[in-house]
Backbone atoms as SQL, in Angstrom:
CREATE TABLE atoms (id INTEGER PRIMARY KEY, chain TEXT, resi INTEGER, resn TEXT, atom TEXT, x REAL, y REAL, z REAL);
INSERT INTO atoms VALUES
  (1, 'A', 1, 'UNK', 'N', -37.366, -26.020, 60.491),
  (2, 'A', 1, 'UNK', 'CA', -36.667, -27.226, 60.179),
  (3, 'A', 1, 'UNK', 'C', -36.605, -27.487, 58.678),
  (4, 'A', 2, 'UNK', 'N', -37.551, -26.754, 58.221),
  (5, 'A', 2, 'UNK', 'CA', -37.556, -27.519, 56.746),
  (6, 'A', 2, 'UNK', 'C', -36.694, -26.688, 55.718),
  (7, 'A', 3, 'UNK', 'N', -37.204, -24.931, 56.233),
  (8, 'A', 3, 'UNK', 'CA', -36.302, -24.016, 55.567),
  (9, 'A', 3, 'UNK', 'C', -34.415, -24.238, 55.696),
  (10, 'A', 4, 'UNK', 'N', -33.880, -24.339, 56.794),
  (11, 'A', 4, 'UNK', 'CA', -32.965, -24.713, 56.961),
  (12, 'A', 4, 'UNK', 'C', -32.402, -25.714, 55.677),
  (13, 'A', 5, 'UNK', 'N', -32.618, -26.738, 55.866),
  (14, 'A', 5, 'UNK', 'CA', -32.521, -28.091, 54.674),
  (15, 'A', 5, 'UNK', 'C', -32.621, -27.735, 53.338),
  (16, 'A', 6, 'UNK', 'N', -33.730, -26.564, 53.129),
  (17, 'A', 6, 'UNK', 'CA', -33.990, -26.363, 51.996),
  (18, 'A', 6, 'UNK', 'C', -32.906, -25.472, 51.301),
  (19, 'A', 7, 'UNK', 'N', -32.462, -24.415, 52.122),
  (20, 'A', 7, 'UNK', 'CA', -31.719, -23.721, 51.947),
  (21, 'A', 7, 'UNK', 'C', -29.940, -23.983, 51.748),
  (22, 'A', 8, 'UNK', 'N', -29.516, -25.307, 52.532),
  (23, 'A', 8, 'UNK', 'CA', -28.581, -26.178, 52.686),
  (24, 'A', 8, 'UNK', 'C', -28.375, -26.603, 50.855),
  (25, 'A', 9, 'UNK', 'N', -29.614, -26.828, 50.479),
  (26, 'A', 9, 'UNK', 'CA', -29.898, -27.806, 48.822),
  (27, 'A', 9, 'UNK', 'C', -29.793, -26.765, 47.852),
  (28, 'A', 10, 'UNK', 'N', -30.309, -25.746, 48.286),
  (29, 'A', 10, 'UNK', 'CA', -30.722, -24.422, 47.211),
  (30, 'A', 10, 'UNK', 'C', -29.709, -23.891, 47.093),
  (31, 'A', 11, 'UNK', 'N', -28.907, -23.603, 48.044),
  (32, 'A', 11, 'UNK', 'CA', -27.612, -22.624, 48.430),
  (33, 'A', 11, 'UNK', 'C', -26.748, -22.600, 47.472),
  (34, 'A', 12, 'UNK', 'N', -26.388, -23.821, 47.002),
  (35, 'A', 12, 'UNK', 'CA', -25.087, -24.111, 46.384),
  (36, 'A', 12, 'UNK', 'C', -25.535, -23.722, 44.669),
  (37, 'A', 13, 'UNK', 'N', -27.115, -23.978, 44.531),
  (38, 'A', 13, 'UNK', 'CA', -27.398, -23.819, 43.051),
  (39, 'A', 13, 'UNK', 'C', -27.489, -22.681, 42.820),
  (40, 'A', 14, 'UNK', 'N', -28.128, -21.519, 43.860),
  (41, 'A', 14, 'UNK', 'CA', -28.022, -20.034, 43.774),
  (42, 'A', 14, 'UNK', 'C', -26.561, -19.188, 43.576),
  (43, 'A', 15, 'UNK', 'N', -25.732, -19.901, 44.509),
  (44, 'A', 15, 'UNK', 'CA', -24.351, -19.493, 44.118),
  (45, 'A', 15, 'UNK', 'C', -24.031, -19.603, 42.841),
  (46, 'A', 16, 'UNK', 'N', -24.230, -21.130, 42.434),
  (47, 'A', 16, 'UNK', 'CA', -23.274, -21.029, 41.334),
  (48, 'A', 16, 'UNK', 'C', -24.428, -20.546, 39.989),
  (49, 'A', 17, 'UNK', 'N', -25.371, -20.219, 40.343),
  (50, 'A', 17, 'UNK', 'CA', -26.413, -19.578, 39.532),
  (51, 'A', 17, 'UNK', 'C', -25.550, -17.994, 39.478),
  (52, 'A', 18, 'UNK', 'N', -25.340, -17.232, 40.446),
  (53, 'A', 18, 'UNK', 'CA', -25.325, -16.032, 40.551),
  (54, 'A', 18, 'UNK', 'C', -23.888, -15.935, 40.154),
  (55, 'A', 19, 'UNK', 'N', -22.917, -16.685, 40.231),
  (56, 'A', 19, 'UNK', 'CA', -21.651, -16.709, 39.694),
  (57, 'A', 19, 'UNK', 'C', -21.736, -16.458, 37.895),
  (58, 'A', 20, 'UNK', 'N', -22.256, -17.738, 37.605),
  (59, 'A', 20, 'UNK', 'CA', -22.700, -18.165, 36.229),
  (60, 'A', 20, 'UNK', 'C', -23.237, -16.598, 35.327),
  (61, 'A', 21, 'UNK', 'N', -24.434, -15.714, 36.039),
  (62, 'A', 21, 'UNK', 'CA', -24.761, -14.624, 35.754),
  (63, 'A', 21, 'UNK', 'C', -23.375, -13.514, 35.444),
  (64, 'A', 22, 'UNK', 'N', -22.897, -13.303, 36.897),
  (65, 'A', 22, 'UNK', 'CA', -21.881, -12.384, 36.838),
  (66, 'A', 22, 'UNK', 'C', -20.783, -12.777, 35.612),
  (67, 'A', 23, 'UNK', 'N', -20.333, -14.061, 35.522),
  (68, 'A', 23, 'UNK', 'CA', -19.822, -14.318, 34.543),
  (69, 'A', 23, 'UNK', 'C', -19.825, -14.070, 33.273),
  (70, 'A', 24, 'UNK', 'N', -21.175, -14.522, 32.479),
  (71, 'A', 24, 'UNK', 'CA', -21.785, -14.259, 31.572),
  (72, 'A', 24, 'UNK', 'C', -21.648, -12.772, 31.000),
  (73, 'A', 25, 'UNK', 'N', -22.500, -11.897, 32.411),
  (74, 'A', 25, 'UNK', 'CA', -21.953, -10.689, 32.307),
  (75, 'A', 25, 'UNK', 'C', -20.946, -9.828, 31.905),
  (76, 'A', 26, 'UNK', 'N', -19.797, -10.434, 32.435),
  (77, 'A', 26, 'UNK', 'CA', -18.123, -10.052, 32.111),
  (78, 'A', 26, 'UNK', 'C', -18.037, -10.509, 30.560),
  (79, 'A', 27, 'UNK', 'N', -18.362, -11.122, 31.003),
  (80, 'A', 27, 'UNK', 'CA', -17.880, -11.516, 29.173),
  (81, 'A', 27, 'UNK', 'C', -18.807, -10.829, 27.755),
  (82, 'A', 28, 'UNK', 'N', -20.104, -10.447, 28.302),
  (83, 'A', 28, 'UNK', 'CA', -20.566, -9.976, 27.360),
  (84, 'A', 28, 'UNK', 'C', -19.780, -8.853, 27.483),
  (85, 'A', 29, 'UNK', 'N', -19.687, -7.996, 28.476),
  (86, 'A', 29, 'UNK', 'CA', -19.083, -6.795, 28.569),
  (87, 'A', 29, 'UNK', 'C', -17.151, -6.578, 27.846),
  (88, 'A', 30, 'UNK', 'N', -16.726, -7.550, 27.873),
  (89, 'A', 30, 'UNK', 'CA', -15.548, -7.927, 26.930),
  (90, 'A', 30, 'UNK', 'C', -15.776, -7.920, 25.853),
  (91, 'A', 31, 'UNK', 'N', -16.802, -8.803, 25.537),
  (92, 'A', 31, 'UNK', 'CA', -16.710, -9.071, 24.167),
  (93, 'A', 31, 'UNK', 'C', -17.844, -7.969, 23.385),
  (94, 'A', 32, 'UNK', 'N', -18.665, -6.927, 24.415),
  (95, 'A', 32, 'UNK', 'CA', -18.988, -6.212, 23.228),
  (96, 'A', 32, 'UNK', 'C', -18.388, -5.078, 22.258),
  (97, 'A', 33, 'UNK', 'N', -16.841, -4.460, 22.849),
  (98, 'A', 33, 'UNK', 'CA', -16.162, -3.467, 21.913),
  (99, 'A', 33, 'UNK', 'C', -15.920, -4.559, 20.554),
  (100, 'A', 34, 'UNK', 'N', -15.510, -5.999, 21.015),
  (101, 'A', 34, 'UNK', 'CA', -14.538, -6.753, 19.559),
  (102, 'A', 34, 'UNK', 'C', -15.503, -7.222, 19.179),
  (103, 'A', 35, 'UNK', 'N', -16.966, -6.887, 19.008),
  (104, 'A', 35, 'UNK', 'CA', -17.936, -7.367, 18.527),
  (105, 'A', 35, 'UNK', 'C', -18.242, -5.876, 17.715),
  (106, 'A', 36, 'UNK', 'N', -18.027, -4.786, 18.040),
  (107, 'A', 36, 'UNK', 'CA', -18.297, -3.932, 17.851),
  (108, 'A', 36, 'UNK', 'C', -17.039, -3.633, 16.586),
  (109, 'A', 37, 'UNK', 'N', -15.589, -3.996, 17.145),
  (110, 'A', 37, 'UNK', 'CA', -14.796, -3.512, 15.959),
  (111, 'A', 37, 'UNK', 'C', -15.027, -4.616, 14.658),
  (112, 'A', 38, 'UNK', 'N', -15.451, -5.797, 15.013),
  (113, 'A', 38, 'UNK', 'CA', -15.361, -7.099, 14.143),
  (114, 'A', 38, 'UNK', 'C', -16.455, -6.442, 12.940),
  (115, 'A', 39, 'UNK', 'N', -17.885, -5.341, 13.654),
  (116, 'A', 39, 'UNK', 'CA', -18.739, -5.117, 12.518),
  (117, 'A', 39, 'UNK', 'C', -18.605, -3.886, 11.589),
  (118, 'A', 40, 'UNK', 'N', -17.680, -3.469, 12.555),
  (119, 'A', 40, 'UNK', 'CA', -17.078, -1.638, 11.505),
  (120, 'A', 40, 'UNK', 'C', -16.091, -2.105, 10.799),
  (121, 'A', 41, 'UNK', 'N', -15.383, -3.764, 10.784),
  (122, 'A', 41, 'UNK', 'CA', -14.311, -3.824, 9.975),
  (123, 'A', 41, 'UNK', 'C', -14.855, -4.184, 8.898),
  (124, 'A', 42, 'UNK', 'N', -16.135, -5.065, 8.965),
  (125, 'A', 42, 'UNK', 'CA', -16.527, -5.536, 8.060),
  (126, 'A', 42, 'UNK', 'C', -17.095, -4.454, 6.768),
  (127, 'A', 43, 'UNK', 'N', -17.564, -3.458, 7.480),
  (128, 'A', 43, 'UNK', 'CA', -18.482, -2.273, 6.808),
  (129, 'A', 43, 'UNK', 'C', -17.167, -1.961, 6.357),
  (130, 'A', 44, 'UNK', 'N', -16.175, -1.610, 6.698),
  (131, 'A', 44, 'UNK', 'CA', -14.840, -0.852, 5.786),
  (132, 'A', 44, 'UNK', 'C', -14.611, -1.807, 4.748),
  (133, 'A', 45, 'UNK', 'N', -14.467, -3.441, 5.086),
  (134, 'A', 45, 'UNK', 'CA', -14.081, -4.283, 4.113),
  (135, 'A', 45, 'UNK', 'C', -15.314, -4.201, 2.972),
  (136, 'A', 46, 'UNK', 'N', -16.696, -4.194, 3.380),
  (137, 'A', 46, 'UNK', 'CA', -17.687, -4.124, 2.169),
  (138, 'A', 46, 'UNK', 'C', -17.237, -2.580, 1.422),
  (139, 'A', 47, 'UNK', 'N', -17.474, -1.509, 2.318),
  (140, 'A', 47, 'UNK', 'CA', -16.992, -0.217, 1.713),
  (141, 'A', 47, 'UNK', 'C', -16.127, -0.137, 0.466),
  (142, 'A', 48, 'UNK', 'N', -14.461, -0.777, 0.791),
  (143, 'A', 48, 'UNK', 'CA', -13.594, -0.902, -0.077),
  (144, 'A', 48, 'UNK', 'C', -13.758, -1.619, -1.089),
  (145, 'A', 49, 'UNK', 'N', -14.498, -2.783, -1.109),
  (146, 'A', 49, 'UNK', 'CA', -14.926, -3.283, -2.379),
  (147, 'A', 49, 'UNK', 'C', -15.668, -3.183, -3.113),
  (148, 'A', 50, 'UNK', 'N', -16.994, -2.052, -2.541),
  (149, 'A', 50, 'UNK', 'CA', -18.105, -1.398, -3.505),
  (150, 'A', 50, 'UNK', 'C', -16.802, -0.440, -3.890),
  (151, 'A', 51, 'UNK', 'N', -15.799, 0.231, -3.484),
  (152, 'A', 51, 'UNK', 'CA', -15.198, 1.399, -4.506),
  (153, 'A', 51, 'UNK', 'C', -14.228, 0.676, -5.071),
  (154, 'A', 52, 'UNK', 'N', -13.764, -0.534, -5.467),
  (155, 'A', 52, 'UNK', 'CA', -12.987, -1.377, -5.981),
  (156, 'A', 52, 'UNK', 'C', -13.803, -2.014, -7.053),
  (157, 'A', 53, 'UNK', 'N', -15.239, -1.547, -6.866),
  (158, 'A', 53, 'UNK', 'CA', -16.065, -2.286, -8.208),
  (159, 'A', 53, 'UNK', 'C', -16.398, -1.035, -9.113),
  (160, 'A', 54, 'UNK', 'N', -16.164, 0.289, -8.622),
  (161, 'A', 54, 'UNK', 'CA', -16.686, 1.423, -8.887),
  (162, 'A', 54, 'UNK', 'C', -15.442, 1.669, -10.218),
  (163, 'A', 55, 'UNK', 'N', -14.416, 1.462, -9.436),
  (164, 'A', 55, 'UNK', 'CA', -13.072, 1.588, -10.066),
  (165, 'A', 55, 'UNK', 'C', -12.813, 1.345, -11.188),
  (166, 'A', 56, 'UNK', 'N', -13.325, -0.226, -10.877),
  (167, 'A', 56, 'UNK', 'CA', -12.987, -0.902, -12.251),
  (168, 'A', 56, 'UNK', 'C', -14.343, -0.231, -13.079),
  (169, 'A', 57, 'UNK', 'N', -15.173, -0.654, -12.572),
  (170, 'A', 57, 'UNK', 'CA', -16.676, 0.016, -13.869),
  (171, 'A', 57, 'UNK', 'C', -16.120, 0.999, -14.667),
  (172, 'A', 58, 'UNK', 'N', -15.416, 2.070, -13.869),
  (173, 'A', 58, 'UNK', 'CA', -14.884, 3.807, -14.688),
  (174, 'A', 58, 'UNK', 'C', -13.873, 3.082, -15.274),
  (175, 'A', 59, 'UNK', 'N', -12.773, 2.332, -15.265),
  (176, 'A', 59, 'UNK', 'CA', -11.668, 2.243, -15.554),
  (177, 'A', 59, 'UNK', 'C', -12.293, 1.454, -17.303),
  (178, 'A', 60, 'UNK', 'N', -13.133, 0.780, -17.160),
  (179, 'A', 60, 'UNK', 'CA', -13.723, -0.344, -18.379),
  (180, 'A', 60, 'UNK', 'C', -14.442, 0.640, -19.027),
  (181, 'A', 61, 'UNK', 'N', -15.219, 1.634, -18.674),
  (182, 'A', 61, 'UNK', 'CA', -16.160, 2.427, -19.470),
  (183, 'A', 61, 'UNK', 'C', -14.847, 3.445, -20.061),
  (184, 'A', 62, 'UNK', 'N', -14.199, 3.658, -19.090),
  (185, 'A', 62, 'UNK', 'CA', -12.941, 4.684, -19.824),
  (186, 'A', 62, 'UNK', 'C', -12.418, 3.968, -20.968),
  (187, 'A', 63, 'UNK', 'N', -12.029, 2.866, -20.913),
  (188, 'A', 63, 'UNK', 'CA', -11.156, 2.257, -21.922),
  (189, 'A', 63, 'UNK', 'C', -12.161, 1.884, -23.178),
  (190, 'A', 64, 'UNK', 'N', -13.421, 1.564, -22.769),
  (191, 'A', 64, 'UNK', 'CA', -14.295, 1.405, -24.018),
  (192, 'A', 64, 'UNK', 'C', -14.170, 2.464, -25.068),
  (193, 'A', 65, 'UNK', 'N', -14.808, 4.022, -23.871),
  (194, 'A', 65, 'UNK', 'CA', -14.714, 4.987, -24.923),
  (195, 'A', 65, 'UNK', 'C', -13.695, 5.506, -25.499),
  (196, 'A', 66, 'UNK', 'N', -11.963, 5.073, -25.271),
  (197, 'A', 66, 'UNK', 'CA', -10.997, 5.478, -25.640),
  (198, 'A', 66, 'UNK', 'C', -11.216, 4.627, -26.757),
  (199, 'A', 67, 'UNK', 'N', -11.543, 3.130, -26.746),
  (200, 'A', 67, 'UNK', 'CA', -11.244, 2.375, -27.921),
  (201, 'A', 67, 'UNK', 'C', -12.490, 3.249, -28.599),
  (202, 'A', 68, 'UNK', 'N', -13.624, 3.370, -28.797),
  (203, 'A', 68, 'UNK', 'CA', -14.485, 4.169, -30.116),
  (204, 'A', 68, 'UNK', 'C', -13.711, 5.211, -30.223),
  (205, 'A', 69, 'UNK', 'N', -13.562, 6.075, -29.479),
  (206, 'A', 69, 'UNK', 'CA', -12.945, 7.428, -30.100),
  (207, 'A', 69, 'UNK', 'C', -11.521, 6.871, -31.062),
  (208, 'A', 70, 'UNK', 'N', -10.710, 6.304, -30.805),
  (209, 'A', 70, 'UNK', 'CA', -9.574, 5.844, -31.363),
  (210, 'A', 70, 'UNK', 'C', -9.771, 5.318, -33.012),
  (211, 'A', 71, 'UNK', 'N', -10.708, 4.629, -32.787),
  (212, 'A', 71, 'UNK', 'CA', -11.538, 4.437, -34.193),
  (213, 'A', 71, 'UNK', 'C', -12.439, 5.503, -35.061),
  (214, 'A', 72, 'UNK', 'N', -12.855, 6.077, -34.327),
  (215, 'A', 72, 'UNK', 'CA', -12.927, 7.544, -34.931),
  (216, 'A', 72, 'UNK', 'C', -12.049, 8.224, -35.541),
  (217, 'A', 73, 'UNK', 'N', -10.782, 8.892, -34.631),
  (218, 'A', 73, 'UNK', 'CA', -9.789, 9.646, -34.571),
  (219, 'A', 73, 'UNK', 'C', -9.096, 9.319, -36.330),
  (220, 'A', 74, 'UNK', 'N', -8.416, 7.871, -35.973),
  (221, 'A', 74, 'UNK', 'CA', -8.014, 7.324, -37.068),
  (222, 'A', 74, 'UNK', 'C', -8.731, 7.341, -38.897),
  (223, 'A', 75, 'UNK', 'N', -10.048, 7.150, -38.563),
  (224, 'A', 75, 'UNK', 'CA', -10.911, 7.822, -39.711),
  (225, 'A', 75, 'UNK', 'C', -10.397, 8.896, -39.884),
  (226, 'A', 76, 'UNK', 'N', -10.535, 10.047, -39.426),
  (227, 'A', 76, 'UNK', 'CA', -10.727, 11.319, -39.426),
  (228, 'A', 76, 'UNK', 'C', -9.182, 11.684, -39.912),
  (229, 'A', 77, 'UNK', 'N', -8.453, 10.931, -39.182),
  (230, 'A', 77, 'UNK', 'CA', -6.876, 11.398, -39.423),
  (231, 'A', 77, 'UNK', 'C', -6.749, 10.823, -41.275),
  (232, 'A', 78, 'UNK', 'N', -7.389, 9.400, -41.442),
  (233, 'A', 78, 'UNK', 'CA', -7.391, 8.827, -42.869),
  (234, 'A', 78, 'UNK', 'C', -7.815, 10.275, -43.791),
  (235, 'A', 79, 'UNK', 'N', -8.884, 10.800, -43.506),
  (236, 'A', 79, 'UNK', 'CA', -9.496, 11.926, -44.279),
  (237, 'A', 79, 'UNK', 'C', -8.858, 13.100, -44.209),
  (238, 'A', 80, 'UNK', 'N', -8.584, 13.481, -43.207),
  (239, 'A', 80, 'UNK', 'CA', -7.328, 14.502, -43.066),
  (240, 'A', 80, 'UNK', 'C', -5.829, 14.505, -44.290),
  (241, 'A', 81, 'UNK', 'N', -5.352, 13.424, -44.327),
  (242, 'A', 81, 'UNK', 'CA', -4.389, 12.907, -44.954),
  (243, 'A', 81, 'UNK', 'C', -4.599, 12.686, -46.098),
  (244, 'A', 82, 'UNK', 'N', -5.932, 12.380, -46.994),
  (245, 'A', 82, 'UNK', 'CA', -6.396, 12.337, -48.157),
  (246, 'A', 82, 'UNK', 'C', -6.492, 13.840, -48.364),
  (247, 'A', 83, 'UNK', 'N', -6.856, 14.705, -47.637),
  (248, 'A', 83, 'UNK', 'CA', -7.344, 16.385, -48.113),
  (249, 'A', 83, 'UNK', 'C', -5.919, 16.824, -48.339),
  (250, 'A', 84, 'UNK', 'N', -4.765, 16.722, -47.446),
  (251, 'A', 84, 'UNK', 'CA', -3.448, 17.460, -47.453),
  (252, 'A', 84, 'UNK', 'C', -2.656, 16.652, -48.658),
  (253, 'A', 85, 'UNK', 'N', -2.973, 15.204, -49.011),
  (254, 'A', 85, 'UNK', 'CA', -2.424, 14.692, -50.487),
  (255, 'A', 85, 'UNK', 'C', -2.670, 15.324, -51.509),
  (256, 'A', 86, 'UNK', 'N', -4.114, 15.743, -51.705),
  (257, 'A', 86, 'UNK', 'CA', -4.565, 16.304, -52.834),
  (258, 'A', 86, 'UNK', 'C', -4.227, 17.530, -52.825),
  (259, 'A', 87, 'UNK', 'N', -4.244, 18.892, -51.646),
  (260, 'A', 87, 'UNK', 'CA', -3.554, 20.234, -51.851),
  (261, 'A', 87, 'UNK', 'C', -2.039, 19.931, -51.506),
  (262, 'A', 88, 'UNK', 'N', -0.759, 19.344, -51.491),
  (263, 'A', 88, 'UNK', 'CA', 0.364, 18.620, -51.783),
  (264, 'A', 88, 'UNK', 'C', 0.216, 18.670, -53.448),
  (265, 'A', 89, 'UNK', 'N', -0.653, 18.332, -54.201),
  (266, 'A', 89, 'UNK', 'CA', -0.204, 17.663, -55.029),
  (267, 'A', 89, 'UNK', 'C', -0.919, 18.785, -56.358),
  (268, 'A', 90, 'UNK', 'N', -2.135, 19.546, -55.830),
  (269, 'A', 90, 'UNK', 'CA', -2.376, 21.197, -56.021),
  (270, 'A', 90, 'UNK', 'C', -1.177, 22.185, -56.009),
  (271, 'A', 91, 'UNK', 'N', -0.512, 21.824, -54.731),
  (272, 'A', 91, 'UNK', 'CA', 0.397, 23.011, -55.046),
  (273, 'A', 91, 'UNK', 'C', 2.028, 22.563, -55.238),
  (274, 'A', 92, 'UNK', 'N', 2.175, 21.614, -56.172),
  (275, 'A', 92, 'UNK', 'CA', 3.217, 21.208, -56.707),
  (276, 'A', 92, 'UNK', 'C', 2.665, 21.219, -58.155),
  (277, 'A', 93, 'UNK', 'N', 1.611, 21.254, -58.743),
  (278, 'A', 93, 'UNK', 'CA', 1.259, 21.518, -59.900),
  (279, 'A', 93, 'UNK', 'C', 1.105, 23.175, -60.006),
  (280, 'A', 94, 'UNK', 'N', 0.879, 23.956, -59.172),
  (281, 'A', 94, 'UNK', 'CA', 0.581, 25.432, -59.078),
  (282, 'A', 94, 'UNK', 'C', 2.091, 26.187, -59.517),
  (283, 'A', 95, 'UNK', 'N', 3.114, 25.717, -58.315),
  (284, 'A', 95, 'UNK', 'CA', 4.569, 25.397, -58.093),
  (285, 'A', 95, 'UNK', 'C', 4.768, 25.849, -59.947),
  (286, 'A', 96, 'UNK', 'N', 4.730, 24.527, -60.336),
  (287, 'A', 96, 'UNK', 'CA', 5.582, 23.970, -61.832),
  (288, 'A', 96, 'UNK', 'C', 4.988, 25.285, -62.498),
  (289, 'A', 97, 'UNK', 'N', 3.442, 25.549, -62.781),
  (290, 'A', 97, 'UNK', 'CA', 3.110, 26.418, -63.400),
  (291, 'A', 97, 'UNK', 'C', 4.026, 27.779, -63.638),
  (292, 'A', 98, 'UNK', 'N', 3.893, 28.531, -61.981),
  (293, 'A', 98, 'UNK', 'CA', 4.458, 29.831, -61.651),
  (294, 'A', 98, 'UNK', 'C', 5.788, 29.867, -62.105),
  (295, 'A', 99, 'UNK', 'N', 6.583, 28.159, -62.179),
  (296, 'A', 99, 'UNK', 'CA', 8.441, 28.374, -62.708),
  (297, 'A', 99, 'UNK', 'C', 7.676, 28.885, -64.229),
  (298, 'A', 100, 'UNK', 'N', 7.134, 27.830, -64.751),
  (299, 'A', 100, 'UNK', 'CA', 7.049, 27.745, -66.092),
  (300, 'A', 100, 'UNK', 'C', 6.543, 29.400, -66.605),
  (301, 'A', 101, 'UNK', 'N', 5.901, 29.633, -65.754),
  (302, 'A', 101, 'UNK', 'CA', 5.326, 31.223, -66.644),
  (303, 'A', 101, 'UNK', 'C', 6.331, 32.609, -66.218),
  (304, 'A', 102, 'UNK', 'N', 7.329, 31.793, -64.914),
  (305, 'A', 102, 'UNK', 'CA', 8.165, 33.012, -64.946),
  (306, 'A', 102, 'UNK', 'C', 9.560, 32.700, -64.904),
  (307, 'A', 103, 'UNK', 'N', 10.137, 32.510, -65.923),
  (308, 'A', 103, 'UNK', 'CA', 11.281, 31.861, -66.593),
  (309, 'A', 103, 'UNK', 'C', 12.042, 33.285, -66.500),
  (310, 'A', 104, 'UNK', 'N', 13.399, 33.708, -66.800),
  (311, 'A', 104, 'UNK', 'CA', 13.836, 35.015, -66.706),
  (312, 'A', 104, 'UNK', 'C', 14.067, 34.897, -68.176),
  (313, 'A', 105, 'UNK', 'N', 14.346, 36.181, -68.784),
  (314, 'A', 105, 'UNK', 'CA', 14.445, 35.670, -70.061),
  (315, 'A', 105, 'UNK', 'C', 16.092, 36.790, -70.144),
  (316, 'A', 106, 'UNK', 'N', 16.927, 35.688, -70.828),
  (317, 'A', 106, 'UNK', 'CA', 18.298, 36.342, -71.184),
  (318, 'A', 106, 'UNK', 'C', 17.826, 37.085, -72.433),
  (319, 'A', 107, 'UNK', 'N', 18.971, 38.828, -71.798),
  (320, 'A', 107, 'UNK', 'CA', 18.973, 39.210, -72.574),
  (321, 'A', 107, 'UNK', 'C', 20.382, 39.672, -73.413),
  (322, 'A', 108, 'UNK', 'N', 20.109, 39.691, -74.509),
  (323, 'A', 108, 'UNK', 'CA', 21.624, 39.790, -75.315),
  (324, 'A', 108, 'UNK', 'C', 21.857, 41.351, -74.983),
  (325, 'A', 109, 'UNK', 'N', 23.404, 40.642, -74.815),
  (326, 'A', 109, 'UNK', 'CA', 23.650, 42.255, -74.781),
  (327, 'A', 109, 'UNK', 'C', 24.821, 42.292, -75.836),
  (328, 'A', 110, 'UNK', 'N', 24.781, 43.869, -76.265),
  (329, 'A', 110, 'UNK', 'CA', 25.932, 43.872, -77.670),
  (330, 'A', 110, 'UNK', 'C', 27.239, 43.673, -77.412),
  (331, 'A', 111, 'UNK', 'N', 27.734, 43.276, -78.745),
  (332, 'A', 111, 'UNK', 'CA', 29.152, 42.782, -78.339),
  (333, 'A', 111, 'UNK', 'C', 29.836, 44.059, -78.604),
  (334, 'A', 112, 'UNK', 'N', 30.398, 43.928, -78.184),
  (335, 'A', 112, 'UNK', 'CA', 31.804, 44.995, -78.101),
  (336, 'A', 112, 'UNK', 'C', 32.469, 44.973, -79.192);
């Protein structure tokens, strides 16, 4: 008599207990692939922006050392350009010399 009654009261909470489970169930089972793609997207999205910081780092260290070398270069080209003024200006004095020491020299010839 008593089990009966009891079971009448219990019945309905076990059902919707065991529903509630299966439910739960389904849904974890749904939702664990888009739980699964939601955390590999994220790892690609962190991924791409550690090589988007990498990028720029090389791209800034590149341009640094282009700007020193550039400042270098330009020295060097200044000194370059001072050495080729002075042999320019060596061998336009060398030049004048070699006319000057080899002049042709007319010679008379008899008159007729």
């Amino acid at each position: 008599m008593f089990l009966p009654e009891l079971l009448n009261q219990v019945g309905p909470l076990v059902i919707k207990t065991v529903i509630g489970l299966v439910i739960t169930g389904l849904l974890g089972v749904i939702m664990w692939p888009i739980k699964r793609a939601s955390k590999e997207w994220k790892a690609l999205k962190e991924e791409q922006a550690s090589i988007h910081t990498e990028l720029v780092r090389q791209r800034e260290n590149c341009l640094s050392t282009l700007q020193a070398q550039g400042a270098t270069m330009i020295e060097l080209q200044s000194k370059t350009v001072g050495i080729l003024e002075g042999v320019r200006l060596d061998l336009a004095e060398q030049t004048g010399y070699l006319r000057a020491g080899f002049t042709p020299l007319r010679r008379r010839t008899a008159k007729k």
